[in-house]
C-alpha positions as CSV (number, residue, x, y, z in Angstrom):
1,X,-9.7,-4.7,-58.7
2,X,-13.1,-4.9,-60.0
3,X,-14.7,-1.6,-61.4
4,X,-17.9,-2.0,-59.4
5,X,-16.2,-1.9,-56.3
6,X,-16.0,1.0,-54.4
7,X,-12.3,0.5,-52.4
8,X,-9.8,3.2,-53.3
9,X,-6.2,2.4,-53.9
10,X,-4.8,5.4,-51.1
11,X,-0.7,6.3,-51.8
12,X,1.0,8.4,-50.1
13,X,3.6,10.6,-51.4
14,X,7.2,8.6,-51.9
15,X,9.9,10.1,-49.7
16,X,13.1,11.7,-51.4
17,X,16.3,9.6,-51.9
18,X,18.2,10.8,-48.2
19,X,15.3,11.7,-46.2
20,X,15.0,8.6,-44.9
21,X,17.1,9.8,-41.9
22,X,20.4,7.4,-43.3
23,X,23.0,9.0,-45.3
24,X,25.3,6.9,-47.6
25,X,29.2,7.5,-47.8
26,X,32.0,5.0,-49.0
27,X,34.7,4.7,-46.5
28,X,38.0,2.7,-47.2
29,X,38.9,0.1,-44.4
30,X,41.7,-2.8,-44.6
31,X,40.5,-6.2,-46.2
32,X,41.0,-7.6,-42.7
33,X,38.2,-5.5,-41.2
34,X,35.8,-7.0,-44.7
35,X,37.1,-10.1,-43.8
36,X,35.9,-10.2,-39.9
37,X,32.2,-8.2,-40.9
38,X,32.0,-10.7,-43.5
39,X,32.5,-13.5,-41.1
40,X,30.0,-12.0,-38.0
41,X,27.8,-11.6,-40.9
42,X,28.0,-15.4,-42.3
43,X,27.0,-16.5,-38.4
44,X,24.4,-14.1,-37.5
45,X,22.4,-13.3,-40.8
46,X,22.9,-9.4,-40.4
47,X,24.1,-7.7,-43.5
48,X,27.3,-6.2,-44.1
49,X,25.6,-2.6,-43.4
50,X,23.4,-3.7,-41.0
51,X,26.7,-4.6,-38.6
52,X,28.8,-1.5,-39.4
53,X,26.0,0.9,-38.3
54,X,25.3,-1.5,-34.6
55,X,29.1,-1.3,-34.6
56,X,29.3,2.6,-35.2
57,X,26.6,3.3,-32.8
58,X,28.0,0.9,-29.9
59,X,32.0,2.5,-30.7
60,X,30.1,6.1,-29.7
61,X,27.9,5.5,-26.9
62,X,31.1,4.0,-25.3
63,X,33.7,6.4,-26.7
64,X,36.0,8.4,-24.0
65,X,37.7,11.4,-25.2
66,X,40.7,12.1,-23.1
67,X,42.4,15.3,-23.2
């Protein structure tokens, strides 16, 4: 940037680690599950995470609990 001019660099204030509105947790599932993300991922470009959290959110907007 040159010193004569007058633009200012603005930053905002970095968010903390969490308060991004995701929270990260480990999970164990079988190698089969791994191995079908893995594959919906090779075909449609989505990350690993990306599918898990579309699969998450579409398991509980169609979950039925049944006493």
């Amino acid at each position: 940037m040159d010193a004569t001019n007058n633009e200012s660099l603005i930053l905002h204030p970095k968010r903390p680690k969490g308060d991004d509105g995701y929270k990260i947790f480990s999970i164990r599932i079988k190698e089969e599950t791994v191995s079908k993300i893995e594959s919906v991922s090779s075909k449609t470009g989505h990350t690993r995470n990306e599918l898990i959290g579309i699969f998450l959110e579409y398991a509980i907007e169609h979950c039925v609990i049944e006493d």
